[in-house]
TORLUM-53196 format. One line per field, with one value per residue: residue in one letter; residue number from 1; x, y, z of N, C-alpha, C, CB in turn. Coordinates in steps of 0.1 Angstrom, whole numbers. Atoms other than C-alpha are relative to their C-alpha. Glycine has a CB too. Example, Ala and Ser with C-alpha at 12.3 -4.5 7.8 and 13.67 -1.06 7.14 Angstrom:
2
residu <- (A,S)
num <- (1,2)
n_east <- (9,-9)
n_north <- (-12,-11)
n_up <- (0,0)
ca_east <- (123,137)
ca_north <- (-45,-11)
ca_up <- (78,71)
c_east <- (9,-8)
c_north <- (12,11)
c_up <- (0,8)
cb_east <- (-10,4)
cb_north <- (0,5)
cb_up <- (12,-14)
END
This chain:
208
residu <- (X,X,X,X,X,X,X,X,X,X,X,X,X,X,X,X,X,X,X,X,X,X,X,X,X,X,X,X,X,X,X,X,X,X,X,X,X,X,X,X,X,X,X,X,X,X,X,X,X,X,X,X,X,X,X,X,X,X,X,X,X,X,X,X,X,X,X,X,X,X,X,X,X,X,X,X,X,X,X,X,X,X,X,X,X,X,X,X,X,X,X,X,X,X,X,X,X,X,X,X,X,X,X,X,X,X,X,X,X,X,X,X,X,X,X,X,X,X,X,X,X,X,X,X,X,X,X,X,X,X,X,X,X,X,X,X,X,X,X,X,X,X,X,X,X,X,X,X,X,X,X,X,X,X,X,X,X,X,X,X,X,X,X,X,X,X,X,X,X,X,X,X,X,X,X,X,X,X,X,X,X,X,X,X,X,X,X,X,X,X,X,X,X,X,X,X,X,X,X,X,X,X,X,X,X,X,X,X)
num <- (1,2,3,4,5,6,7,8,9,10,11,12,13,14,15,16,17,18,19,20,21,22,23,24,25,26,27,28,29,30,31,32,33,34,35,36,37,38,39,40,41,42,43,44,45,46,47,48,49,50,51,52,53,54,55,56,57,58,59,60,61,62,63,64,65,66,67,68,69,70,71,72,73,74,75,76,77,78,79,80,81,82,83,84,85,86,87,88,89,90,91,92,93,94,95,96,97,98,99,100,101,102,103,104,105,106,107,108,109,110,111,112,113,114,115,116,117,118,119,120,121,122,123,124,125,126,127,128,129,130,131,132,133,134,135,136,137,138,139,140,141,142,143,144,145,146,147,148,149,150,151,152,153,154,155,156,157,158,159,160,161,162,163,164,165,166,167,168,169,170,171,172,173,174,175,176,177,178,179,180,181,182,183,184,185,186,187,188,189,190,191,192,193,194,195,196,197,198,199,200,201,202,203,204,205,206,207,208)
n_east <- (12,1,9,4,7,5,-7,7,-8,5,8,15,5,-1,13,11,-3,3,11,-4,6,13,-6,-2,-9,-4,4,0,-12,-5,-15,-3,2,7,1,-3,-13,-5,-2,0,-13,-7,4,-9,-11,-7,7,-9,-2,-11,-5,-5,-15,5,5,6,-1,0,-9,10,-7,4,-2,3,-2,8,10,-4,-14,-2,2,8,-9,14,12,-3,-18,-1,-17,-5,-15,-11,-6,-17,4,-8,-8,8,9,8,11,-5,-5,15,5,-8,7,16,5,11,-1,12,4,14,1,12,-1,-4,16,8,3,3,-12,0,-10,-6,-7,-4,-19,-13,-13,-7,-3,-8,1,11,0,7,-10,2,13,-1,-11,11,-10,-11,-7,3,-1,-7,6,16,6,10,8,11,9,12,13,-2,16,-1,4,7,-5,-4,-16,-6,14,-1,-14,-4,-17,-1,7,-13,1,-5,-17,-5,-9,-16,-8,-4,-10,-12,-5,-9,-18,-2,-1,-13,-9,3,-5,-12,-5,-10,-5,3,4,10,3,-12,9,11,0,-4,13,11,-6,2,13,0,-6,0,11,4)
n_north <- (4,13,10,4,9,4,14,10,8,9,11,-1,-8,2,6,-12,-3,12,12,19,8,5,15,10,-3,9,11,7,3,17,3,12,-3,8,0,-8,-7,7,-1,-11,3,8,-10,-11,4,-7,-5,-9,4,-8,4,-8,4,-1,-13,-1,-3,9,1,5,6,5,17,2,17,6,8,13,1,0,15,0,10,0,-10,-9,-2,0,-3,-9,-1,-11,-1,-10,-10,-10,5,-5,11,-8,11,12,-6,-3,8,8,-8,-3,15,-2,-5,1,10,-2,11,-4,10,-5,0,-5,-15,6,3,12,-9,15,0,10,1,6,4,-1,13,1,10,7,10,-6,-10,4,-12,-19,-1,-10,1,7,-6,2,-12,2,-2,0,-5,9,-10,3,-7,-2,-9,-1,-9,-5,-14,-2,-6,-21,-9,8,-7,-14,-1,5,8,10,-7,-6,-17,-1,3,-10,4,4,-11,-17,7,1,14,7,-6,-12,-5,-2,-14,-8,-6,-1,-5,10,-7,6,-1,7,9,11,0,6,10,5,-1,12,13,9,6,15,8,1,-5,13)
n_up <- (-6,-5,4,-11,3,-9,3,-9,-7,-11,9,-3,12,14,0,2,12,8,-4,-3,12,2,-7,2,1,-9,3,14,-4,-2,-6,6,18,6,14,6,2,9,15,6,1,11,13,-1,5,-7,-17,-10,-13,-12,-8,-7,-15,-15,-7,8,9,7,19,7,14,9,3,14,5,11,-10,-6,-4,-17,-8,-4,-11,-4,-5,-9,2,11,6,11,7,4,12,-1,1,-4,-12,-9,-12,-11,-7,-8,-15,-10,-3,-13,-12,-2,10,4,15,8,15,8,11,18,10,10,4,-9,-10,-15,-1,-14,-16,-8,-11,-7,-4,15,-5,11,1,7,5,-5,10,9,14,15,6,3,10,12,10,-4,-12,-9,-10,-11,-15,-4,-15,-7,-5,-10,-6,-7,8,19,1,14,-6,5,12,1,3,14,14,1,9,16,2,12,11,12,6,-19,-5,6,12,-12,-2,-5,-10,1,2,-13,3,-3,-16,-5,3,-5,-13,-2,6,10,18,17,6,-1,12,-3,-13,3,9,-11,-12,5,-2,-11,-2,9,-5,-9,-6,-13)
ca_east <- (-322,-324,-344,-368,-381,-400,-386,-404,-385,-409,-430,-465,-457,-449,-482,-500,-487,-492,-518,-520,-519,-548,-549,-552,-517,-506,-516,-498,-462,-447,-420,-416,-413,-442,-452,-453,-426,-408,-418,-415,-377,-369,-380,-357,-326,-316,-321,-306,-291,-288,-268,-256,-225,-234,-227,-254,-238,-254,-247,-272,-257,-267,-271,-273,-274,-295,-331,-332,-299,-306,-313,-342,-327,-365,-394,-371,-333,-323,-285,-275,-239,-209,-198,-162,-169,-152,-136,-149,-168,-188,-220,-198,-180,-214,-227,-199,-205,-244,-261,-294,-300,-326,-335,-356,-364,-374,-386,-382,-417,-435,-444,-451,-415,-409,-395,-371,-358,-337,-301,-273,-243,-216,-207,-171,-182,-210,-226,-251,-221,-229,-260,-245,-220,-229,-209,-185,-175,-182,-186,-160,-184,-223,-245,-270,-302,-325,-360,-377,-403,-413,-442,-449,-451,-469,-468,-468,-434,-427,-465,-450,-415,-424,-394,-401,-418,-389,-405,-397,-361,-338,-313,-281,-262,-273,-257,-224,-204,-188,-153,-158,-171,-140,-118,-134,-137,-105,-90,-72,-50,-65,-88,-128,-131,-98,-116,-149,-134,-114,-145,-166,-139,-138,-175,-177,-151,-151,-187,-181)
ca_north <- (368,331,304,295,260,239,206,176,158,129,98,117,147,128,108,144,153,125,103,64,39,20,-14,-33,-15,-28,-60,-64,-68,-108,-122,-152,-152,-163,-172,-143,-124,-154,-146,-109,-121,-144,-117,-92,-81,-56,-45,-20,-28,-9,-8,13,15,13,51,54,63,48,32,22,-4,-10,-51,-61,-99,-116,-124,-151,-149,-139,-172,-180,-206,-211,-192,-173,-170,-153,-151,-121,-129,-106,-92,-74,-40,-7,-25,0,-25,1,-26,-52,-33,-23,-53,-70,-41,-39,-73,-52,-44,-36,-47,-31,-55,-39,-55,-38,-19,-28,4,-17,-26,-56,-42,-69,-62,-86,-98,-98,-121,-120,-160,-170,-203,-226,-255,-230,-209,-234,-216,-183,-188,-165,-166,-191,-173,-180,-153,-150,-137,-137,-117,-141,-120,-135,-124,-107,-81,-81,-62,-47,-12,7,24,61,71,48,68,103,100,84,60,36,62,69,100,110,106,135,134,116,141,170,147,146,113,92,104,141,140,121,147,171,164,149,171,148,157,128,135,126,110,87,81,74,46,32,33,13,-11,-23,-25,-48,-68,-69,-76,-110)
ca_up <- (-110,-94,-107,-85,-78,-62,-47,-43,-16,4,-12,4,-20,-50,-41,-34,-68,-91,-73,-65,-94,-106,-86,-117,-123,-90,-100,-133,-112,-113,-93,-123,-162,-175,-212,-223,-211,-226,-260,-260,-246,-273,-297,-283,-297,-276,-237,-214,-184,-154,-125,-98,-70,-31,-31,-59,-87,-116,-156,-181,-210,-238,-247,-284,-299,-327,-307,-289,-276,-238,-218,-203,-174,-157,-145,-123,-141,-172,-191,-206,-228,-227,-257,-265,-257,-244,-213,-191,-169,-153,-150,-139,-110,-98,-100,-80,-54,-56,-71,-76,-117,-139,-175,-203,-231,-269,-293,-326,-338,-307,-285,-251,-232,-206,-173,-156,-119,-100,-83,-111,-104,-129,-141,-160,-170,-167,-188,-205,-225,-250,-256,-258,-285,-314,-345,-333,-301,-270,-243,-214,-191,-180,-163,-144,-132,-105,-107,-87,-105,-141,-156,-190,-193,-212,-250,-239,-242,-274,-290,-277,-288,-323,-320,-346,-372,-401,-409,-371,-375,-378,-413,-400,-417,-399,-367,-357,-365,-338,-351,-352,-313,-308,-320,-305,-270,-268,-287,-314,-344,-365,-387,-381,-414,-404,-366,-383,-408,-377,-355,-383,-390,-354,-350,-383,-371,-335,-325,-307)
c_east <- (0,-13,-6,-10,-3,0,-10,7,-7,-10,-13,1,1,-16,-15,0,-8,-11,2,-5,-12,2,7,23,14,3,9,16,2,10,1,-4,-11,3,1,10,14,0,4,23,10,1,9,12,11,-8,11,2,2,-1,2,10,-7,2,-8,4,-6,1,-14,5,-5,6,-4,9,-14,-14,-2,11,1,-12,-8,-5,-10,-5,10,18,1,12,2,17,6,2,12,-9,12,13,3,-6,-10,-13,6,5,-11,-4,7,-1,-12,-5,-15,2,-15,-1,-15,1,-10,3,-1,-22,-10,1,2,17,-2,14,5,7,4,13,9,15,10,4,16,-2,-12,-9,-13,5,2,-9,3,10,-11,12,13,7,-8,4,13,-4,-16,-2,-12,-10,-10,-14,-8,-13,0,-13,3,-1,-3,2,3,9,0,-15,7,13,-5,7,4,-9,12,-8,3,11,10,10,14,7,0,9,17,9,9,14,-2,-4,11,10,-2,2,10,11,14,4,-4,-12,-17,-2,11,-5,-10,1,6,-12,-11,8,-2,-12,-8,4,4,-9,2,15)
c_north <- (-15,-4,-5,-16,-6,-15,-10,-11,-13,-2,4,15,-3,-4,10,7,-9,-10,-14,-5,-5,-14,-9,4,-5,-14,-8,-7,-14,0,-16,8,-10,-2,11,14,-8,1,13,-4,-4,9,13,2,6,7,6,-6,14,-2,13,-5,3,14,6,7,-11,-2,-10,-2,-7,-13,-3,-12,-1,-2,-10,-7,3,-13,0,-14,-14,12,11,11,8,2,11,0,14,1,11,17,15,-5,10,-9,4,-6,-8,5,1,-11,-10,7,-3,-7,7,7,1,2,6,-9,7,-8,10,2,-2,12,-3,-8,-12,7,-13,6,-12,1,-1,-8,-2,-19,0,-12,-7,-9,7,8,-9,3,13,4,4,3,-4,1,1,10,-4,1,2,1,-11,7,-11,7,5,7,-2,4,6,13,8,5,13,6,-4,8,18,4,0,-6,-8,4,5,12,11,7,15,-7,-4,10,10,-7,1,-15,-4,10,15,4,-4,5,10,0,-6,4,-4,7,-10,5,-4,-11,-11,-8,-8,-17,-11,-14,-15,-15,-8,-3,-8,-8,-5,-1,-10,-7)
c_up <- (1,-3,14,-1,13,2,3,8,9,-11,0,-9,-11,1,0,-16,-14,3,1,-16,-1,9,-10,-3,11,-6,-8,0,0,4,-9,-14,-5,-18,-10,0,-7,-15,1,4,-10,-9,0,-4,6,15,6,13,12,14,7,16,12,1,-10,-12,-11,-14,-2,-13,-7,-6,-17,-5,-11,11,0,6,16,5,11,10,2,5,11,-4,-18,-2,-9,-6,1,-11,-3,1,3,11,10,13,7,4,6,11,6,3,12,15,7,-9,-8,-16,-2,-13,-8,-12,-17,-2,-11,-11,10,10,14,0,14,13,8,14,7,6,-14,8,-12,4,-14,-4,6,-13,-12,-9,-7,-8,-2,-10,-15,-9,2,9,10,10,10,12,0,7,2,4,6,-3,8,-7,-15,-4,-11,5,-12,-16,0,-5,-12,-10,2,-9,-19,-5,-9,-13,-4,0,10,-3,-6,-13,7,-5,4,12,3,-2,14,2,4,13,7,7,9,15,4,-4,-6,-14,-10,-7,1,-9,3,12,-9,-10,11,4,-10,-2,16,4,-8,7,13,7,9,2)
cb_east <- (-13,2,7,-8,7,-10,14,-9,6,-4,0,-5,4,13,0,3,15,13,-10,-14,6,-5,-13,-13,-3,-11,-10,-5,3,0,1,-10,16,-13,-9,-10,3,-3,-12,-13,1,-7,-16,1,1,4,-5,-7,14,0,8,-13,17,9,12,-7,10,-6,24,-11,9,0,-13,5,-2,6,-9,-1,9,-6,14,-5,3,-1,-16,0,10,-7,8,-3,-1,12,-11,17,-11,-9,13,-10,7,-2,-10,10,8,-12,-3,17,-2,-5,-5,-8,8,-8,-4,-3,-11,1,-10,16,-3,-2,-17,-18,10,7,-14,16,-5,0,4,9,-1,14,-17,10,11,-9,-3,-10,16,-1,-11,7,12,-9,1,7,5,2,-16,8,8,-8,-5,5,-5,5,-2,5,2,3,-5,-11,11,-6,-8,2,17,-1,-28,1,12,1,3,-4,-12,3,-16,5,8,7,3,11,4,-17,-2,2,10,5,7,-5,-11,3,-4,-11,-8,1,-1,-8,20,-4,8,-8,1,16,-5,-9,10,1,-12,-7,16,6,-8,8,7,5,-13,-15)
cb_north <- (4,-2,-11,13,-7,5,-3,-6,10,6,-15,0,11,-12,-8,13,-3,-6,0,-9,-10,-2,-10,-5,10,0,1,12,6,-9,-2,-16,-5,5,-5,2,5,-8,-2,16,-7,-12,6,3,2,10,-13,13,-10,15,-9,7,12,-8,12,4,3,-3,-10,10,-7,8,-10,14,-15,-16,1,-6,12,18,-7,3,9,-8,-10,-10,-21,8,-13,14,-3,-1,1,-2,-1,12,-6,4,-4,16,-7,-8,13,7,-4,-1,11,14,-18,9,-12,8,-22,15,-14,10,-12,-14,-11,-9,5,-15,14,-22,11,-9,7,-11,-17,21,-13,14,-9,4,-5,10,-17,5,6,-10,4,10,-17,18,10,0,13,-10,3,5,13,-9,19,-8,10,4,1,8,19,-17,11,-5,8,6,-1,8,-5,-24,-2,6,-18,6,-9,-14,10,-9,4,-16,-18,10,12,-18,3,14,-12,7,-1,-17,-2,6,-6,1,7,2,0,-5,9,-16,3,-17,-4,8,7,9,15,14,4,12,23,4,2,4,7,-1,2,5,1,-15)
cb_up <- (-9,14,-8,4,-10,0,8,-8,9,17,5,20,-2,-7,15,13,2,-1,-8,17,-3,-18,6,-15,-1,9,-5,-15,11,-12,21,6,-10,4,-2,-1,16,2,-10,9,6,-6,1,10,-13,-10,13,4,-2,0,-4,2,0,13,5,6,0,2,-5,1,1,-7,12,-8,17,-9,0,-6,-9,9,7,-10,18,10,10,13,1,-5,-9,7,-17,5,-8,-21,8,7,-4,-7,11,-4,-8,-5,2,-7,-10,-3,-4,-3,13,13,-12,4,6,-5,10,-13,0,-8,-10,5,1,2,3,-9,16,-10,8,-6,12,-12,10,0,-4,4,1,8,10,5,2,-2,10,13,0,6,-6,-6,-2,2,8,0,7,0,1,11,-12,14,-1,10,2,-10,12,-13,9,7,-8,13,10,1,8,14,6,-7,10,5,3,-18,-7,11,-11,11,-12,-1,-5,8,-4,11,-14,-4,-20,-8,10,-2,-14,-4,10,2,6,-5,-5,-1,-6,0,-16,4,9,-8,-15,9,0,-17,-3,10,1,-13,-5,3,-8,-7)
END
């Protein structure tokens, strides 16, 4: 028996669907960083990036530094630092493709997130990678983000989830460990527990 569904394909059924925002909701969009998307910035320690390729494929990467570590140029520019990672690239190719990104900003315990859209241009040097050096190491590469839009958004998701309630959280050991998905789906003769000691060494020692 076939599943049967019903598509919504055109902006006047999502709109017959879901309805028009509130104005002030309208309203609450900025093309500049003000003061207070500056603090909740500074405060942040970690933000998602994402990106997508001209034939729309797209990647969503996770950013992680001490707060106060993404650069806050002027009212229009912000610096997000590289840091060693998979060497994948898959935001940077995109971005060299397709300059358009977009940027969520936690802060740790608050509910409400800062929404960033703009151009991203990748930079290899420039007189503000003296600002981005973090435990003695200086990045090799920076993404630059233009803005255009920026707007908070709301607590909903962060009150339904329960994201920053411990009693929430499932037991990490029912979980599976890095190492044993490894193994698994690339079907390796080492050992999870050998993988998992690996895995932590290089993310002690290899953060920057």
């Amino acid at each position: 028996m076939g599943i049967s569904e019903t598509h919504i394909d055109t902006h006047e059924a999502l709109r017959e669907l879901l309805g028009e925002p509130k104005p002030r909701t309208r309203q609450k969009v900025l093309a500049h960083i003000d003061e207070h998307a500056r603090t909740l910035i500074a405060h942040s320690p970690f933000v998602l990036l994402a990106t997508s390729s001209p034939d729309g494929s797209c990647d969503v990467s996770p950013r992680g530094d001490p707060a106060g570590s993404v650069l806050v140029l002027d009212d229009r520019t912000l610096v997000l630092a590289d840091r060693p990672g998979n060497k994948l690239i898959d935001s940077f190719r995109n971005i060299v493709d397709n300059p358009h990104a977009g940027l969520l900003f936690l802060v740790p315990g608050m509910n409400e997130t800062l929404r960033v859209n703009g151009r991203a241009r990748l930079v290899s040097d420039a007189p503000f990678f003296d600002s981005l050096v973090v435990r003695g190491k200086r990045p090799k590469l920076a993404v630059v983000i233009e803005v255009e839009e920026l707007y908070m958004h709301c607590a909903k998701a962060f009150l339904r989830s329960s994201l920053w309630d411990p009693s929430t959280w499932p037991e990490r050991s029912t979980l599976p460990t890095l190492g044993t998905i490894l193994r698994d789906q690339l079907s390796l003769s080492t050992s999870a527990e050998e993988l998992d000691e690996d895995l932590n060494e290089r993310s002690l020692t290899q953060q920057y």
